[in-house]
C-alpha positions as CSV (number, residue, x, y, z in Angstrom):
1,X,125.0,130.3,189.1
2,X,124.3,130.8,192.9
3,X,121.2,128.8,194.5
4,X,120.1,125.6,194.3
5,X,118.4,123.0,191.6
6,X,115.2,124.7,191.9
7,X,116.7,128.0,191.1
8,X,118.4,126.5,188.4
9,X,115.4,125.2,187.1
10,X,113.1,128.4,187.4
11,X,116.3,130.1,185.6
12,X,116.0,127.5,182.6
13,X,112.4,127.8,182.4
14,X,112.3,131.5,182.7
15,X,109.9,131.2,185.3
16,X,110.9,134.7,186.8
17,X,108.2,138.2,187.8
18,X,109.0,140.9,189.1
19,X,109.5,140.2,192.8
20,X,111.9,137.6,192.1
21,X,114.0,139.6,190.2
22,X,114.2,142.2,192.8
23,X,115.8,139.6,195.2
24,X,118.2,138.5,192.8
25,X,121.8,140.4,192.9
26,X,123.5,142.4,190.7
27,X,125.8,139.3,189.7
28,X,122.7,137.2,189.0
29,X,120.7,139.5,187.0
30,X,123.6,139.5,184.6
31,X,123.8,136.2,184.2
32,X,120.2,135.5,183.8
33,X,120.5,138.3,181.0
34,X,123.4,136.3,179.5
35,X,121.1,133.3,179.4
36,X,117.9,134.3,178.2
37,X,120.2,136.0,175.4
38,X,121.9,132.7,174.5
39,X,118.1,131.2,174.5
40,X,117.5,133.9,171.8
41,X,119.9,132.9,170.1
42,X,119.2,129.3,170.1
43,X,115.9,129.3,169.3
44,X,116.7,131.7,166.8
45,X,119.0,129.1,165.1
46,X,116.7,126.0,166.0
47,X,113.8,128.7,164.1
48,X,116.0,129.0,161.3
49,X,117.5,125.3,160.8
50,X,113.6,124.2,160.9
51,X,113.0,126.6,158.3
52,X,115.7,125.7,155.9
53,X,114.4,121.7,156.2
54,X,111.0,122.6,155.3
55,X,112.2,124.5,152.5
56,X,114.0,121.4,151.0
57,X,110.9,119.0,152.0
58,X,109.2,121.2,149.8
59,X,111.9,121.1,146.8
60,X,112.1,117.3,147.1
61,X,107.9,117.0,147.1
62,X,107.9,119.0,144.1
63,X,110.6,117.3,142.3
64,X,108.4,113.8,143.0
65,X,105.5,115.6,142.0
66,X,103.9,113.9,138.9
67,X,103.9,116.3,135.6
């Protein structure tokens, strides 16, 4: 990415209006697209892993559960 650590870190944290986007070139807009995409997708998968432990928590509590 073009700019410096403080762009880099407004980019990571998505810290972005209107205005700022305006300034940003043609290049850069596309590759802030790319990233908040892949941040889609990750959270999407860190959603989904989180999702499948609880499941098994809950499978293991039950099978501990007295009858």
């Amino acid at each position: 990415m073009v700019g410096g650590a403080n762009e880099m870190e407004d980019v990571m944290n998505f810290n972005l209006n209107r205005n700022d986007l305006a300034t940003k070139s043609t290049a850069q807009l596309a590759a802030l697209f790319q990233d908040a995409s892949r941040a889609i997708t990750a959270s999407n998968a860190a959603i989904a892993s989180a999702q499948s432990l609880l499941a098994m928590i809950r499978v293991e509590l039950a099978v501990r559960a007295p009858h």
